[in-house]
C-alpha positions as CSV (number, residue, x, y, z in Angstrom):
1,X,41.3,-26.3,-9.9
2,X,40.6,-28.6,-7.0
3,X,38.4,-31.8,-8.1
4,X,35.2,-31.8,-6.8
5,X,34.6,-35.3,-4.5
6,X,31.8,-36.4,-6.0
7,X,30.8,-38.8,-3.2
8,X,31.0,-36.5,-1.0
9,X,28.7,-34.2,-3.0
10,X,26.3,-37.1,-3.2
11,X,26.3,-36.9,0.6
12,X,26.0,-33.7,0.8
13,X,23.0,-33.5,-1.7
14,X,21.0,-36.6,-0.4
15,X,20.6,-34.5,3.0
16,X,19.8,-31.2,1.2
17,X,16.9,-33.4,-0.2
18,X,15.6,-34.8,3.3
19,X,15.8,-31.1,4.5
20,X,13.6,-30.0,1.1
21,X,11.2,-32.7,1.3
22,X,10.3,-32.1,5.4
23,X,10.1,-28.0,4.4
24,X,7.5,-29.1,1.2
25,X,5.4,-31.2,3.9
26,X,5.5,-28.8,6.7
27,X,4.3,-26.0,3.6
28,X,1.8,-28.6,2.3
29,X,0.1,-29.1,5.4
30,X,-0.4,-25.6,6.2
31,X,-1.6,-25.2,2.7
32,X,-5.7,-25.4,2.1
33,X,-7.4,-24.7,-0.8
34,X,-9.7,-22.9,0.7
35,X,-8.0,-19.7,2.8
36,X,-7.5,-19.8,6.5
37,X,-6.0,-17.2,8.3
38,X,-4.6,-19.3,11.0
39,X,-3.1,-21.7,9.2
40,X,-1.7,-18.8,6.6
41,X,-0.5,-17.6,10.0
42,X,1.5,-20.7,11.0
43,X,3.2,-20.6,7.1
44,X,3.9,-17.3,7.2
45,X,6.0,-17.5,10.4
46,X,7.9,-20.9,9.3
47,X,9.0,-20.0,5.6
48,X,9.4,-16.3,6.3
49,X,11.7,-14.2,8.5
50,X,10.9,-11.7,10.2
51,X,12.6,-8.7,12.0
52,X,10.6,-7.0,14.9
53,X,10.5,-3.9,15.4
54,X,11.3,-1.6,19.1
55,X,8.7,1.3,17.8
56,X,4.9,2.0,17.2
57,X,4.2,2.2,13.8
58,X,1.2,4.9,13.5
59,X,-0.3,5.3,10.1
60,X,-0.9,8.8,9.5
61,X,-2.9,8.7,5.9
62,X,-3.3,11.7,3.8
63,X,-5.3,10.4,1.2
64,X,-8.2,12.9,2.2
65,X,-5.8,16.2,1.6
66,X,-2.3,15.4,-0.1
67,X,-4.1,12.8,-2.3
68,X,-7.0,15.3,-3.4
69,X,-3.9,17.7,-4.4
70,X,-2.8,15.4,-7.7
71,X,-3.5,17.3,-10.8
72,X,-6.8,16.1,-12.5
73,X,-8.3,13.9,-9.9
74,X,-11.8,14.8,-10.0
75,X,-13.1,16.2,-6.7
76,X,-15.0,13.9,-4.6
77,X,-18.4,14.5,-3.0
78,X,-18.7,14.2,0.7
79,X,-20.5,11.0,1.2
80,X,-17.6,9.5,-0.8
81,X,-14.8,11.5,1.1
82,X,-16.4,10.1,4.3
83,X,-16.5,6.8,3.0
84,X,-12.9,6.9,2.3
85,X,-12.0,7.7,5.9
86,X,-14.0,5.1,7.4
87,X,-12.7,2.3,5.3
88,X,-9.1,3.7,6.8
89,X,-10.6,3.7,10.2
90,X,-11.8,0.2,9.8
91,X,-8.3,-0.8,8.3
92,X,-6.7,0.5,11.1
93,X,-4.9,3.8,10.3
94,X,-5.3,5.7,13.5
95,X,-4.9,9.7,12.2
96,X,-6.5,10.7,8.6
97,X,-5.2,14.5,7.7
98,X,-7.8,15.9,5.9
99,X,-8.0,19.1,3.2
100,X,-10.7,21.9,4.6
101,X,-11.0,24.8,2.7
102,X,-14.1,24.3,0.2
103,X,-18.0,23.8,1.5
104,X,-17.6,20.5,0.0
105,X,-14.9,19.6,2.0
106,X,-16.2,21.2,5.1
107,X,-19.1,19.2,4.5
108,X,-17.3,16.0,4.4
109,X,-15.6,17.0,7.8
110,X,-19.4,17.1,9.4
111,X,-20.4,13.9,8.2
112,X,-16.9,12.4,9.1
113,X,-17.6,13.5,12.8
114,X,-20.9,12.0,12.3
115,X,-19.1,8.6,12.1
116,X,-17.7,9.4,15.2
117,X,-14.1,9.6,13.6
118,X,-13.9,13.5,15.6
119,X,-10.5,12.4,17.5
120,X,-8.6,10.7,14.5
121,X,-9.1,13.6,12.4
122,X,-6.1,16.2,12.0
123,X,-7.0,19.4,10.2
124,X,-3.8,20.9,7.6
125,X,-3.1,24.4,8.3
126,X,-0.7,26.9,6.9
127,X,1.5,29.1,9.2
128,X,-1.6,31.6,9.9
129,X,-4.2,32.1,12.6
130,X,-7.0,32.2,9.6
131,X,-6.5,28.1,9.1
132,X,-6.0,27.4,12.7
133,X,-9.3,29.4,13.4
134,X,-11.0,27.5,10.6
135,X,-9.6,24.4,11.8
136,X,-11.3,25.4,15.3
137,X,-14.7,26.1,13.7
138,X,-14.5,22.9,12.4
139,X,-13.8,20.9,15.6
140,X,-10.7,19.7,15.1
141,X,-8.8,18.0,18.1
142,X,-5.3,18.0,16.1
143,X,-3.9,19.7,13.4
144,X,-0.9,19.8,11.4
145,X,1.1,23.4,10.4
146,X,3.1,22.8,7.4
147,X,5.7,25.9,6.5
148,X,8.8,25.2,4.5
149,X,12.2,24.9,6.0
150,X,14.3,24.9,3.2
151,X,16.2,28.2,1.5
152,X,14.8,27.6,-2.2
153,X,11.2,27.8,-0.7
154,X,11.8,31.0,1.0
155,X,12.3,32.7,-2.5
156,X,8.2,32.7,-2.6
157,X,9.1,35.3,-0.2
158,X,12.6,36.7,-1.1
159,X,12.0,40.0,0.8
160,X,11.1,38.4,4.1
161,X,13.6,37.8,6.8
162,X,14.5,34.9,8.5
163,X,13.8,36.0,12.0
164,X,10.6,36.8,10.7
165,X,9.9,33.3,9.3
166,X,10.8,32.1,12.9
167,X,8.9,34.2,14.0
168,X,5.7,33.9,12.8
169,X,5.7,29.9,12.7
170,X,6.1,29.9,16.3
171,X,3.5,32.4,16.6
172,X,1.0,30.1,14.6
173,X,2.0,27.3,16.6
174,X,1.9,29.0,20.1
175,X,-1.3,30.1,18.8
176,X,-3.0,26.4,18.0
177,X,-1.5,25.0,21.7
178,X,-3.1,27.7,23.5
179,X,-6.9,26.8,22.0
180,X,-6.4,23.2,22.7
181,X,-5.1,21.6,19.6
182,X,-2.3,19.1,19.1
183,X,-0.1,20.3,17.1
184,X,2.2,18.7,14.2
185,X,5.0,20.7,12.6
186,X,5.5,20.0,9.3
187,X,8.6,21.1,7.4
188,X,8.3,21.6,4.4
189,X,11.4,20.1,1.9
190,X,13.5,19.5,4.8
191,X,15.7,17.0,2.9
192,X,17.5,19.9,1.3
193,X,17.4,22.4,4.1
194,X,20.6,23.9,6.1
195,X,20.5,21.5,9.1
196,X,21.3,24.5,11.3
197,X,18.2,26.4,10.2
198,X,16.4,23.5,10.5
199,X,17.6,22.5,13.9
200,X,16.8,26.0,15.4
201,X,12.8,25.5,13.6
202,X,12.7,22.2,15.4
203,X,13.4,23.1,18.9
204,X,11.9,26.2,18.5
205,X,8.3,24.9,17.8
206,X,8.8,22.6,20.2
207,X,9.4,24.9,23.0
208,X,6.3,26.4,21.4
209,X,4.2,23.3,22.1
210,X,4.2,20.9,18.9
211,X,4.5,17.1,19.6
212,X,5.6,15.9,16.7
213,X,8.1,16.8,13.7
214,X,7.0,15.8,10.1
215,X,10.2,15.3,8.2
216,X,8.7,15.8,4.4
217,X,10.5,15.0,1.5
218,X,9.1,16.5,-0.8
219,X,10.7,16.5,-3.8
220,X,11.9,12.9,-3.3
221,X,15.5,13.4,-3.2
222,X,15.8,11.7,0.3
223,X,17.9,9.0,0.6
224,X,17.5,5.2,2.5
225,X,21.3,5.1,3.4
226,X,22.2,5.0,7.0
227,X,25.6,6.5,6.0
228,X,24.1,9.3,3.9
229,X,24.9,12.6,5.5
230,X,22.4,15.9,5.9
231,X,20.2,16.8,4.7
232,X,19.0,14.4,3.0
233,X,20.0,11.2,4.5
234,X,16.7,9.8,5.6
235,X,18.4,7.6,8.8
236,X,21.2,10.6,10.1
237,X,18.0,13.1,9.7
238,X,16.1,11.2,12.3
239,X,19.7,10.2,14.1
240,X,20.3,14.0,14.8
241,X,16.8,14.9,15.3
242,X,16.5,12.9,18.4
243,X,20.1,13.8,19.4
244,X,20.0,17.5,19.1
245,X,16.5,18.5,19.5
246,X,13.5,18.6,21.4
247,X,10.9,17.3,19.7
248,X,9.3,14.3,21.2
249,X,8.2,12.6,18.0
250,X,9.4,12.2,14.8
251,X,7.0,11.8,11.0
252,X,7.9,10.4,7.8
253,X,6.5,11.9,4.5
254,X,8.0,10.9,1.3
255,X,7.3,11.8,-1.8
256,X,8.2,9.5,-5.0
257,X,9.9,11.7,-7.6
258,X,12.9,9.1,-7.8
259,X,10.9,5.7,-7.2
260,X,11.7,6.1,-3.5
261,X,9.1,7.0,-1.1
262,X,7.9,3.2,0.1
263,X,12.1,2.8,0.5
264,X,12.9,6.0,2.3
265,X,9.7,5.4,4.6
266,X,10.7,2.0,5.7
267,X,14.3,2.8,6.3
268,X,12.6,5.7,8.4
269,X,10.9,3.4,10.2
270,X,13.6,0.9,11.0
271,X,15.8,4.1,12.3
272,X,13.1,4.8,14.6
273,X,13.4,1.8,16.1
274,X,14.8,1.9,19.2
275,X,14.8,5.8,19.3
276,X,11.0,6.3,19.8
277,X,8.7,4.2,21.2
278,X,6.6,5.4,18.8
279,X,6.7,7.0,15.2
280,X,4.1,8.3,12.2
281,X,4.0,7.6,8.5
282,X,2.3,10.1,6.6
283,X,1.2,8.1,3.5
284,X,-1.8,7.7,0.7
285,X,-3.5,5.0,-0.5
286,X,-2.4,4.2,-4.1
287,X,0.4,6.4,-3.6
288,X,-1.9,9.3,-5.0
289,X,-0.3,13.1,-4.4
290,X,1.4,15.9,-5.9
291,X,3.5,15.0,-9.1
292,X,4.6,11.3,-8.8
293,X,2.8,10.9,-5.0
294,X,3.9,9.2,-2.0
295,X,4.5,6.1,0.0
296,X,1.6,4.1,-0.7
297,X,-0.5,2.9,2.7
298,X,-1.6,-0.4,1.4
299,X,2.6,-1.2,0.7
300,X,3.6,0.2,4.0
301,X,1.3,-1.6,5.8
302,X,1.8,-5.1,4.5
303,X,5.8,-4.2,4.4
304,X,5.6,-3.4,7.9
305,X,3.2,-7.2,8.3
306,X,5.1,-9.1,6.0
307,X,8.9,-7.8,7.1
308,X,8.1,-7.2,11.0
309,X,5.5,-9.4,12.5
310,X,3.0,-6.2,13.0
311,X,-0.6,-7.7,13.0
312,X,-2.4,-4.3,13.8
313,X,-4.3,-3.8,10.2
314,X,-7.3,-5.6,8.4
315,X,-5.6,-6.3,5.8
316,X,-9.0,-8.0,3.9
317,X,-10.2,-4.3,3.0
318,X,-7.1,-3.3,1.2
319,X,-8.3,-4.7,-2.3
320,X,-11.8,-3.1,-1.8
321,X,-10.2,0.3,-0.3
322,X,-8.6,0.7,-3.3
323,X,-11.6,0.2,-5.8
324,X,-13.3,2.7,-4.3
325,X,-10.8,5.5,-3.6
326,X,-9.8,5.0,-7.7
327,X,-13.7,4.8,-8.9
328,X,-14.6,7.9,-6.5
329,X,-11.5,9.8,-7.5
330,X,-11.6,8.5,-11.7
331,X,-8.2,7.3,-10.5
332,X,-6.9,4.7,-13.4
333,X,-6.0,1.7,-11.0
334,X,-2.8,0.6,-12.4
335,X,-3.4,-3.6,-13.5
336,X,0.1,-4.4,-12.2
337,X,-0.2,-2.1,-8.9
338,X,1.1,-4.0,-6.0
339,X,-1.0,-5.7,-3.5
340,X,-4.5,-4.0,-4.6
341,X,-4.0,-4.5,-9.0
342,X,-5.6,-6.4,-11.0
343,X,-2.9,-8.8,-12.2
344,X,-1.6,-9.2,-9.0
345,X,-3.3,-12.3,-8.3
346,X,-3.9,-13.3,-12.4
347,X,-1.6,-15.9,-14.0
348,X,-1.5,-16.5,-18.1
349,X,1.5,-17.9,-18.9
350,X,1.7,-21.9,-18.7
351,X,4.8,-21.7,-16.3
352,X,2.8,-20.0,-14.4
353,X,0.2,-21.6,-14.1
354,X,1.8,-25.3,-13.5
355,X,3.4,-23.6,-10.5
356,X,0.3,-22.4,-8.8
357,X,-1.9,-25.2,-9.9
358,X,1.0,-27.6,-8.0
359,X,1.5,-25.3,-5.0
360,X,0.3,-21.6,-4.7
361,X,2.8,-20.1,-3.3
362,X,5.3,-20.6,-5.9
363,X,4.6,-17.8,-7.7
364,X,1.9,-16.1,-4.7
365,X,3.6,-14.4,-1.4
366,X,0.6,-14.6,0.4
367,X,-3.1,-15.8,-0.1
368,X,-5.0,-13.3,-2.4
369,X,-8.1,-13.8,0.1
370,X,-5.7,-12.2,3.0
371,X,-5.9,-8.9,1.4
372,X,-9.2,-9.2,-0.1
373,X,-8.3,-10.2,-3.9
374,X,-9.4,-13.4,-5.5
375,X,-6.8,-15.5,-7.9
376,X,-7.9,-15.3,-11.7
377,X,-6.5,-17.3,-14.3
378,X,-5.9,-15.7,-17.9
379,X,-6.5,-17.5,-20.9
380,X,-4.3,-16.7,-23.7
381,X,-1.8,-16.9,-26.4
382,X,0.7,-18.5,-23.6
383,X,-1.5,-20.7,-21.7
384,X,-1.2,-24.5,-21.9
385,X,-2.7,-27.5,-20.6
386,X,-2.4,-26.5,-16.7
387,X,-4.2,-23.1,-16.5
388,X,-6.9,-24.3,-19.2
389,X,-7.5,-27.6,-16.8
390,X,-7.6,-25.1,-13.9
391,X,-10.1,-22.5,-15.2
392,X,-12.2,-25.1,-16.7
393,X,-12.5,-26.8,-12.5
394,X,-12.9,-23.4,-11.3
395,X,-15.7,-22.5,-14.1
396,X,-17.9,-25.6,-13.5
397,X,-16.7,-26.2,-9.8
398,X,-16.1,-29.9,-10.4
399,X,-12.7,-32.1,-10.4
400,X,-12.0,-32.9,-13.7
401,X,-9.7,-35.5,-14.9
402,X,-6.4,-34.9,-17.5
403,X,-7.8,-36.9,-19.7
404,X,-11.0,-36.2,-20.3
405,X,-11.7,-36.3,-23.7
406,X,-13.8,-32.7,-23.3
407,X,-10.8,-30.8,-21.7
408,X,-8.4,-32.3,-24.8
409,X,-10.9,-31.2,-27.0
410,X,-10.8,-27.7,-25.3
411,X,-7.3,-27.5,-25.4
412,X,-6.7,-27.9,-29.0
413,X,-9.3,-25.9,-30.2
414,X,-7.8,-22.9,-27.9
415,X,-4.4,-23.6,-29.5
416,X,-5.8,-23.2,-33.1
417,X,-7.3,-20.1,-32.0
418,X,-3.8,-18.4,-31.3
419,X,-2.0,-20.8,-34.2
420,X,-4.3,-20.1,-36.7
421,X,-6.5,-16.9,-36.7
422,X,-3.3,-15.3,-34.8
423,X,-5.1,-14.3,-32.1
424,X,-3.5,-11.5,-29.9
425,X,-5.6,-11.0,-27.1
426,X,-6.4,-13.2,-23.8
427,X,-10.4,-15.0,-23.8
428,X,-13.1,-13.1,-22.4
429,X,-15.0,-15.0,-19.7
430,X,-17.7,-14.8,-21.7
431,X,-15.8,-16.2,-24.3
432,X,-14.3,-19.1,-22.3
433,X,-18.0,-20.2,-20.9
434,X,-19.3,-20.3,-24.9
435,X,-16.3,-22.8,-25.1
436,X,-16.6,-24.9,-22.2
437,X,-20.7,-25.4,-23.4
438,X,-19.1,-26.0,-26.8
439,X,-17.3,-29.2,-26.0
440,X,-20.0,-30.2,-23.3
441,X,-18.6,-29.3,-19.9
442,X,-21.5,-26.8,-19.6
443,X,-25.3,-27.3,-21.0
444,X,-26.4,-25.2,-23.7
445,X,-29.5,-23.9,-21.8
446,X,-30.4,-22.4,-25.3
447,X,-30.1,-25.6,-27.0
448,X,-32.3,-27.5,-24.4
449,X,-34.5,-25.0,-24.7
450,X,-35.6,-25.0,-28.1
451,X,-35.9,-28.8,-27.4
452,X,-39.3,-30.3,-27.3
453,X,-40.0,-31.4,-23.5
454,X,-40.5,-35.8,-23.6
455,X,-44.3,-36.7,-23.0
């Protein structure tokens, strides 16, 4: 084994610590304590790379229809549905496929053109001129047909022939393009159909008038693999799609049965690139859907900021988005959720909390403010000095020195609460606030009450 020099490592190190100390100043000084989006701007772009992207990235949410469809949801009223779908306006989605078939839902669809959201809207439709009339009634400019493309979905209808599958989804399609509507093709578990059959569906309703071809996943077996073959290589499917048919435009819908949908609908993406100048992600907010869901819109979207540089989304209303969809829906907002959770901005542990109390972004991506969450610090069984110090300045609003004698007082007496009464659980607020009056950082309004007022 070769010796290692060690003045040559000495060297080497002392000018890996000149580079470390001009990156911490250069993060430093783009670092304020209170959030600014410029200045989050310039740190993002110096400590992070980025890849652009050669394609329009059009978020196509489903929330308002796919999401509705998971089991035991409750049903939303229509003032809530239209809510929903301006929040996704004002975010920035720019097509919202909504469900239409009950009054309540219809009535949602009247309010939601109201709003003047009309040309965003994209009715769903089966493969029949019943949905596309209904979807006329109800002024829809686009609409998506959604039939199923793959040969274990056709045994819903074992007895029908395939020429007369053809035959009537270009019929329902031919149909919808000759009253005016845009039309989107969607087909159905296409990541395990015959490529052939699926081909000849393709160009077929595009010679019948669709614009675009959703590629849905929809049992999740879909793979992010460039080298992955048909038909359910995520990357080849879109390859062979623009090499061998006529669609103009391509649509990603993935479901998450294995974990995958937020992977298979960025590699879908970053295939596009290049090959359209622009392409659609069908996705949910909260990843609500059938079974396990979908892509979630709130990950796509800040993938798509954080990875590529795309600045097209108000990212603020992603946190508040996602309150509202779960309290409107009964939806149980997972704590550890990415991006829009509660715990994704809370720290506990003392490790933790000595990181972010020295510099934020050591254990923080990005500000919580950007996407409209706020930082909370936990106080609990694994808290120490640092995160008690913190909340206690973030409580009262006021410096407070190491060593005052009230926040070592505070300190100890929250270690003999999880020493001695083996306390499990982390300090209500409520809890903390009794403290910090306890040991005098706050004034017993109480106590000065009951006082007699000086003559």
């Amino acid at each position: 084994m070769a010796k290692i020099n060690l003045k040559n490592l000495e060297t080497f190190l002392e000018k890996l610590e000149e580079k470390r100390m001009k990156q911490i100043d250069v993060i430093r000084s783009l670092t304020s304590r209170e959030f600014n989006p410029e200045m989050w701007e310039k740190l993002k772009e110096t400590l992070y790379y980025y890849k652009p992207l050669n394609v329009n990235v059009i978020i196509d949410d489903t929330t308002l229809r796919e999401g509705l469809q998971m089991a035991e949801l409750i049903s939303p009223n229509p003032y809530d549905m239209c809510k929903i779908a301006c929040l996704l306006r004002d975010i920035g989605v720019e097509r919202i496929e909504v469900i239409t078939y009950t009054k309540s839902d219809q009535d949602a669809i009247k309010l939601m053109h109201d709003e003047g959201l009309g040309e965003m809207l994209a009715g769903w439709c089966r493969a029949n001129k019943d949905d596309v009339n209904l979807a006329l009634k109800l002024d829809f400019k686009q609409i998506g047909i959604s039939h199923p493309v793959s040969y274990i979905h056709f045994e819903k209808w074992r007895s029908e022939r395939l020429n007369k599958i053809v035959e009537n989804i270009v019929e329902s399609v031919e149909y919808a393009v000759d009253h005016g509507l845009k039309v989107f093709f969607h087909g159905e578990d296409c990541t395990r159909a015959d490529w052939e059959f699926e081909k000849l569906i393709v160009n077929a309703v595009a010679e019948a008038g669709a614009v675009v071809y959703r590629i849905c996943d929809t049992v999740g077996i879909g793979n992010s693999d460039p080298e992955t073959p048909l038909p359910s290589g995520i990357p080849m499917k879109i390859k062979k799609l623009k090499e061998e048919t006529k669609i103009p435009y391509l649509e990603i819908h993935a479901h998450d049965d294995l974990g995958n949908a937020v992977e298979n609908t960025m590699a879908a993406i970053k295939a596009a690139s290049g090959l359209y100048d622009k392409f659609y992600v069908s996705t949910t907010f909260l990843g609500i859907g059938e079974r396990c869901g979908n892509a979630e819109t709130e990950k796509i979207i800040m993938n798509c900021y954080m990875h590529h540089n795309i600045k097209k989304w108000n990212l603020s209303l992603l946190r508040y988005t996602a309150n509202y969809i779960a309290t409107a829906l009964n939806y149980y907002l997972p704590l550890n959720k990415a991006i829009v959770g509660d715990a994704a901005f809370q720290h506990e542990s003392g490790i933790h909390l000595q990181g972010i109390k020295n510099l934020s972004l050591t254990y923080e991506l990005y500000p919580p403010e950007l996407v409209g969450q706020k930082r909370r610090i936990i106080i609990g069984k694994r808290s120490g000095k640092h995160g008690i110090h913190m909340k206690v300045e973030e409580k009262i609003g006021k410096v407070v020195d190491e060593d005052d004698p009230r926040l070592i007082q505070l300190v100890q007496i929250i270690r003999d609460k999880y020493s001695t009464e083996e306390r499990r659980f982390a300090l209500s607020e409520d809890e903390f606030i009794e403290l910090l009056k306890q040991v005098g950082f706050i004034q017993n309004v109480e106590k000065n009450r009951s006082q007699k007022p000086k003559l």
